[in-house]
ZAVODREN-792524 format. One record per residue (C-alpha): residue number from 1; residue in one letter; x, y, z. Coordinates in nm, 3 decimals. Layout:
N
+-----+---+---------+---------+---------+
:   k : r :      xx :      yy :      zz :
+-----+---+---------+---------+---------+
: NUM : a :       X :       Y :       Z :
...
+-----+---+---------+---------+---------+
***
This chain:
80
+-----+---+---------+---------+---------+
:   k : r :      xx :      yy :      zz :
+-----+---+---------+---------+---------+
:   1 : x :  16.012 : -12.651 :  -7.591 :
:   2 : x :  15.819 : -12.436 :  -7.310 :
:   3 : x :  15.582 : -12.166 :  -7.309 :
:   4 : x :  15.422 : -12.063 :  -7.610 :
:   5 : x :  15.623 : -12.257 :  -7.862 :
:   6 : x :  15.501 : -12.581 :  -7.651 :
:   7 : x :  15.139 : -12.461 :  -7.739 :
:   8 : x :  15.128 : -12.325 :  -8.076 :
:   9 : x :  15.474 : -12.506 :  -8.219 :
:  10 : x :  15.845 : -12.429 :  -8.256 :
:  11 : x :  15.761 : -12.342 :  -8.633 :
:  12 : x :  15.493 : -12.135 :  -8.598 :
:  13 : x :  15.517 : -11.757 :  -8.808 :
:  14 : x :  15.492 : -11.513 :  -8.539 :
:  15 : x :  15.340 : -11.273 :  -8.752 :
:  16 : x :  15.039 : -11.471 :  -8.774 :
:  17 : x :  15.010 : -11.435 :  -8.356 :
:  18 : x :  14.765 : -11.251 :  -8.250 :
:  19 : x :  14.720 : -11.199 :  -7.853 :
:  20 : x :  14.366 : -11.094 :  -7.702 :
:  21 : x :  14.282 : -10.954 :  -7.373 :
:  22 : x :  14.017 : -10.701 :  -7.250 :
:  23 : x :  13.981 : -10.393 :  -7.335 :
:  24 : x :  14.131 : -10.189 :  -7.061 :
:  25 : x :  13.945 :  -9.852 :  -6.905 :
:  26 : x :  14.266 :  -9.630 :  -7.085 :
:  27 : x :  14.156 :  -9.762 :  -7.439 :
:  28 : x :  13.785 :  -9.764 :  -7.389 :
:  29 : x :  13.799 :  -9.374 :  -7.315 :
:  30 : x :  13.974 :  -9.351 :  -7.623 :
:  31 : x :  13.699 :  -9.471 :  -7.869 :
:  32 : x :  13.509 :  -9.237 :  -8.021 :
:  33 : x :  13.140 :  -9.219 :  -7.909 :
:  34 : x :  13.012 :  -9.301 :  -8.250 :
:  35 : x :  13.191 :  -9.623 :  -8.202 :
:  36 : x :  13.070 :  -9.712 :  -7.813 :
:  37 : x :  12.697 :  -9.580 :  -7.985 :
:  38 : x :  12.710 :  -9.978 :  -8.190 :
:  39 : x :  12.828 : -10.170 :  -7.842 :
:  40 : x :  12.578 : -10.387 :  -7.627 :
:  41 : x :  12.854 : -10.408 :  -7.383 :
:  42 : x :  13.126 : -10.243 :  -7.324 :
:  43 : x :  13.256 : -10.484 :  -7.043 :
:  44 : x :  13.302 : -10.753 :  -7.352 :
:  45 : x :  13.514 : -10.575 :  -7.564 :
:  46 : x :  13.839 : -10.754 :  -7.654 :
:  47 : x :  14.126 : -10.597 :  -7.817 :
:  48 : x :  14.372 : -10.831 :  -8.099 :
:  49 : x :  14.683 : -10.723 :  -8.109 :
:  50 : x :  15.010 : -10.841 :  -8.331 :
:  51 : x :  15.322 : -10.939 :  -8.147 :
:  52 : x :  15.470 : -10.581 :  -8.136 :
:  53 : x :  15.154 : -10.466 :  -7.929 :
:  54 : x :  14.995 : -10.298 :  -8.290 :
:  55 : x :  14.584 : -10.317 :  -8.213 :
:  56 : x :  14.461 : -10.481 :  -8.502 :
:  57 : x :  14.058 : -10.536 :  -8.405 :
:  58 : x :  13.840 : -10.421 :  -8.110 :
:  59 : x :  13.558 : -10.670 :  -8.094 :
:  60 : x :  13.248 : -10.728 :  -7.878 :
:  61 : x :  13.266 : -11.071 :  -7.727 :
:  62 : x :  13.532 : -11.334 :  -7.636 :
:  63 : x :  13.433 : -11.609 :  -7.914 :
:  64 : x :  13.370 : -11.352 :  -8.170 :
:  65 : x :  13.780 : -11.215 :  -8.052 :
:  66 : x :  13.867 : -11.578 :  -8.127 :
:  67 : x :  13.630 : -11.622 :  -8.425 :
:  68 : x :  13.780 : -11.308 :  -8.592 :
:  69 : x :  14.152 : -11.413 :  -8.576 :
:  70 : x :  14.038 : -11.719 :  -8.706 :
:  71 : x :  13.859 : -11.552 :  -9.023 :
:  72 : x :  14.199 : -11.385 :  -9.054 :
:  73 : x :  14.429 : -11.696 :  -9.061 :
:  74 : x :  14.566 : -11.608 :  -8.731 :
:  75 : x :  14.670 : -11.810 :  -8.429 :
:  76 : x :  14.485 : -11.637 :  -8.117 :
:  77 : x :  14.668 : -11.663 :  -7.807 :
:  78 : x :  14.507 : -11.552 :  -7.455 :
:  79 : x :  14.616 : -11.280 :  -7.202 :
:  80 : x :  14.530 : -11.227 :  -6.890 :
+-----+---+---------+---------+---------+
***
């Protein structure tokens, strides 16, 4: 094994990956302002997204990203 499958396992669903990365400038123009109203800081916003790129949270923080795919039985995996 190499890569990812060395790190999460050979056996591993990959519908229960989800990768997280920050927010880039592109998506944080597209929030509405109601939404950037609720943020401390809008430099710690981390997107989760499935395998096939589908956003499935925005969320302040990089333990609370982690914390929240967690909460959601999923198996976070870091981009850079």
């Amino acid at each position: 094994m190499d890569g990812i499958e060395e790190k999460i396992g050979a056996h591993t669903d990959p519908r229960r990956l989800t990768y997280i990365r920050l927010i880039c400038d592109a998506e944080l123009a597209d929030l509405p302002n109601e939404a950037l109203e609720a943020i401390c800081d809008s430099e710690a916003l981390y997107v989760l997204t499935s395998a096939e790129g589908e956003k499935l949270a925005i969320v302040e923080g990089r333990e609370q990203a982690f914390a929240a795919a967690a909460a959601n039985r999923l198996i976070p995996v870091s981009v850079h």
